[in-house]
Backbone as CSV, one residue per row, in Angstrom:
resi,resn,N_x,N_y,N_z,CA_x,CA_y,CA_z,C_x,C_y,C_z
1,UNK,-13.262,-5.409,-8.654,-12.133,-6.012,-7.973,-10.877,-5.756,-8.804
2,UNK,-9.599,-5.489,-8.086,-8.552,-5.163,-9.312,-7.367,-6.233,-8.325
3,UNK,-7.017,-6.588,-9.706,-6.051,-7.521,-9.327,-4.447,-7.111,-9.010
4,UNK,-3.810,-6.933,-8.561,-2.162,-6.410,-8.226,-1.168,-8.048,-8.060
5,UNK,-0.067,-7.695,-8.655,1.328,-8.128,-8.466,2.439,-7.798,-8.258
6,UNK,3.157,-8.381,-7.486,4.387,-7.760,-6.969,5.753,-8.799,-7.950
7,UNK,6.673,-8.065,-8.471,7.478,-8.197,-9.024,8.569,-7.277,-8.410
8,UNK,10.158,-7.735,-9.107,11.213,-7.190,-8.775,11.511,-5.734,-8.985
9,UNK,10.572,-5.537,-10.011,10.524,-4.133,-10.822,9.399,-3.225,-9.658
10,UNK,8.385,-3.899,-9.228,7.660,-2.965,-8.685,6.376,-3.517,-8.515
11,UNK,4.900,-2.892,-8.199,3.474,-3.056,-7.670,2.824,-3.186,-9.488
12,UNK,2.315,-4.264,-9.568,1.546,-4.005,-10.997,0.297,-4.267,-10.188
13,UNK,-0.820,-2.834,-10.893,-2.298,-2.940,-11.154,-2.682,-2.937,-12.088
14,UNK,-3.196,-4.261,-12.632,-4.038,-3.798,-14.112,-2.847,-4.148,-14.953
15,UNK,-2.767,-2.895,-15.956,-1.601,-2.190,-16.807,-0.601,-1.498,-16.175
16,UNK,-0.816,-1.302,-15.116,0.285,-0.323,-14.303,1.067,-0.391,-13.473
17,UNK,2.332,0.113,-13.816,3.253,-0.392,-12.802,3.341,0.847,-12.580
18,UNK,3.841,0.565,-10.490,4.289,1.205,-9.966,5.793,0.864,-9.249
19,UNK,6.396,1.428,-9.961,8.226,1.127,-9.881,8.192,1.668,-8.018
20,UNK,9.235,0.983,-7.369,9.559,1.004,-5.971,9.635,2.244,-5.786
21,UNK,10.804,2.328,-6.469,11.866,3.650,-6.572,10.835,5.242,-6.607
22,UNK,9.089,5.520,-6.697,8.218,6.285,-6.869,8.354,6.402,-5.070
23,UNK,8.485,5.396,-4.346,7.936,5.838,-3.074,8.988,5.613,-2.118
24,UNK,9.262,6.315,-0.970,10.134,6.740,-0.130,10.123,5.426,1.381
25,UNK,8.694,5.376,1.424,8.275,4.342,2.727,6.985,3.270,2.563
26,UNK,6.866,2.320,3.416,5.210,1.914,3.179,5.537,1.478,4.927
27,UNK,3.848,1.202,4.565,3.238,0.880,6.364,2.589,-0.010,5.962
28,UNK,2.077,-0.873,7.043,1.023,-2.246,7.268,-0.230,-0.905,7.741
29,UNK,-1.402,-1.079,7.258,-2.968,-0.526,7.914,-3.827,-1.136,8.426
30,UNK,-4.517,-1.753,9.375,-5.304,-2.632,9.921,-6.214,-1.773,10.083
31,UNK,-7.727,-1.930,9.013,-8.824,-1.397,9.398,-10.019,-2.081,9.528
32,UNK,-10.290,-2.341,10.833,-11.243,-3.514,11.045,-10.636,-4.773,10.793
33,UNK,-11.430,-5.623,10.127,-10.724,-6.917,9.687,-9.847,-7.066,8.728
34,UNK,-9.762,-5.712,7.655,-8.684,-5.784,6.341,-7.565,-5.387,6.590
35,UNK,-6.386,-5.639,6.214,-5.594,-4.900,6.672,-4.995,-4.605,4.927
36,UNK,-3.850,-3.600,4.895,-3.130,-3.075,3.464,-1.754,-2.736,3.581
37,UNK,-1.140,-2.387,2.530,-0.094,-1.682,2.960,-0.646,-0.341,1.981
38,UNK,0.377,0.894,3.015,0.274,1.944,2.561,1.725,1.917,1.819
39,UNK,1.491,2.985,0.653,2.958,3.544,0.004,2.820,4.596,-0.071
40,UNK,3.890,5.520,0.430,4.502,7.058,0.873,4.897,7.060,-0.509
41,UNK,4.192,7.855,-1.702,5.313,8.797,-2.727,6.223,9.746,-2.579
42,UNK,7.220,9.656,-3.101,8.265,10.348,-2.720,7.756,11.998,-3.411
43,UNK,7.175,12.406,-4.478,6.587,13.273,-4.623,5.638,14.262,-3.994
44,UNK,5.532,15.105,-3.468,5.481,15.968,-2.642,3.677,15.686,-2.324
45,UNK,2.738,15.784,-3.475,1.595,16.114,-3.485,0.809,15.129,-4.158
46,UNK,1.649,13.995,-4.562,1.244,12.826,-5.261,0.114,11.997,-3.755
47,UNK,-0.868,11.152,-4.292,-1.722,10.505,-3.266,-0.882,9.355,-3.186
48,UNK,-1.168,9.015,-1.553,-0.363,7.516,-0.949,-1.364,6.629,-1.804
49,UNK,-0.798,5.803,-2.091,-1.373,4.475,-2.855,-1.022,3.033,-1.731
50,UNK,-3.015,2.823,-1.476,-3.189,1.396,-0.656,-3.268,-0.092,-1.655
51,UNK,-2.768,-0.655,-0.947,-3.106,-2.190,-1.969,-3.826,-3.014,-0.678
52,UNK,-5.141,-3.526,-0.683,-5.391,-4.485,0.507,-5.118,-5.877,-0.313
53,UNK,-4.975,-6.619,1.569,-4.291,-7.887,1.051,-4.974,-8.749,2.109
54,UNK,-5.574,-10.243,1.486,-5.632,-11.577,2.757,-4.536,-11.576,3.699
55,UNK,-5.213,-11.610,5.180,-3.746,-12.028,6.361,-3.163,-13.002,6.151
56,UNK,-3.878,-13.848,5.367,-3.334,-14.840,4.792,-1.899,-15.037,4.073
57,UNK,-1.605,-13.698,3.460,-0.695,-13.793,2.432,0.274,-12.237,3.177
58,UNK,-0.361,-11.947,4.030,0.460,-10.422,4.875,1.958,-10.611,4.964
59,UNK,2.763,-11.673,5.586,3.897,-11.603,6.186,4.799,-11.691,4.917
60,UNK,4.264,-12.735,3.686,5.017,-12.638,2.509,5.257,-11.043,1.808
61,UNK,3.870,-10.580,1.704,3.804,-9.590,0.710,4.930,-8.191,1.489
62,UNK,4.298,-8.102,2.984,5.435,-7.136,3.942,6.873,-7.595,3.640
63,UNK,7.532,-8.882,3.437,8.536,-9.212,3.455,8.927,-8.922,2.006
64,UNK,8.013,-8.906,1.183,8.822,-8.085,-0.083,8.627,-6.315,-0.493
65,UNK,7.717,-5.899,0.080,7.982,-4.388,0.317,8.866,-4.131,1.390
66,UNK,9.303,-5.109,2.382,10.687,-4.396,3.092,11.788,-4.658,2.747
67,UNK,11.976,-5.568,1.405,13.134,-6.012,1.358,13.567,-4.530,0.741
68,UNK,12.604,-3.508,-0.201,13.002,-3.082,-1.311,12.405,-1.480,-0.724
69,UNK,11.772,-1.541,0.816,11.890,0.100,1.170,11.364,-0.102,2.826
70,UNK,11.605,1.419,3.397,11.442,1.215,4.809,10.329,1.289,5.490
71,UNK,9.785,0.588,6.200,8.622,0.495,7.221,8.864,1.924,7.918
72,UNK,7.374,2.238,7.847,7.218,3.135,8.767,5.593,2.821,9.180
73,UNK,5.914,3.438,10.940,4.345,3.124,11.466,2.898,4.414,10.205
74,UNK,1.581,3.659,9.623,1.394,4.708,9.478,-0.245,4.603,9.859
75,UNK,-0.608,5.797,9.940,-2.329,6.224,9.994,-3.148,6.647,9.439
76,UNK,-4.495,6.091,9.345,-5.573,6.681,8.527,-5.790,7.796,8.208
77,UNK,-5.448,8.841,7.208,-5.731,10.302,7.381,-6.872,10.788,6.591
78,UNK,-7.239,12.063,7.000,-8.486,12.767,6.622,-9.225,12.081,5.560
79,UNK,-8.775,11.585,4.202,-9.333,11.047,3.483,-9.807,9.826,3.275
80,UNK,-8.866,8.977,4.510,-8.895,7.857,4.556,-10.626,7.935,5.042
81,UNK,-10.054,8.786,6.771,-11.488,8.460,7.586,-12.971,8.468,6.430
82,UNK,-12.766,9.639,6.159,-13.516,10.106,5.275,-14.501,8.802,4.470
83,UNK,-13.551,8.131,3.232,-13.791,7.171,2.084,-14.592,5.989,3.138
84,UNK,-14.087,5.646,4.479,-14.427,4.788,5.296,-16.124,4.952,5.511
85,UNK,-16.108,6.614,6.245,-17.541,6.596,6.783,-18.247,6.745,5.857
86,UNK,-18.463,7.048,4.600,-19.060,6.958,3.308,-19.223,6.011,2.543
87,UNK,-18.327,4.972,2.990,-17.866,3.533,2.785,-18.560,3.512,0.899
88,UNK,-17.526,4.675,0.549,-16.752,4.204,-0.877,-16.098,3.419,-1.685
């Protein structure tokens, strides 16, 4: 299980921050019952980075990734499906 926080500076996992300013967009993902947000790196070839979250706590956590970048609709892609049906 890895724990994440959201601060003014950015996404902490662990030891790691991920500063806003790395990614261009994020999306809400609803897969099955979990839902996440996705983050778009602004780097060309860098991997989108998911954080899942309780619905419980959804409208807060969306309301501070939009304060600080733009929604965009997004979708499960190849790797996603992938990690799913292998259920990695």
């Amino acid at each position: 299980m890895l724990h994440y926080s959201l601060s003014s500076k950015g996404l902490s996992e662990g030891n790691k921050l991920y500063d806003f300013d790395q990614f261009k967009t994020f999306g809400v993902l609803r897969d099955d019952k979990r839902f996440s947000i996705v983050l778009t790196p602004r780097k060309r070839f860098s991997p989108r980075v998911t954080v899942y979250f309780p619905e419980a706590q959804g409208e807060q956590i969306v309301d501070m990734f939009g304060a600080r970048l733009p929604m965009e609709d997004v979708k499960m892609d190849l790797l996603d499906k992938l990690v799913r049906f292998l259920r990695i």
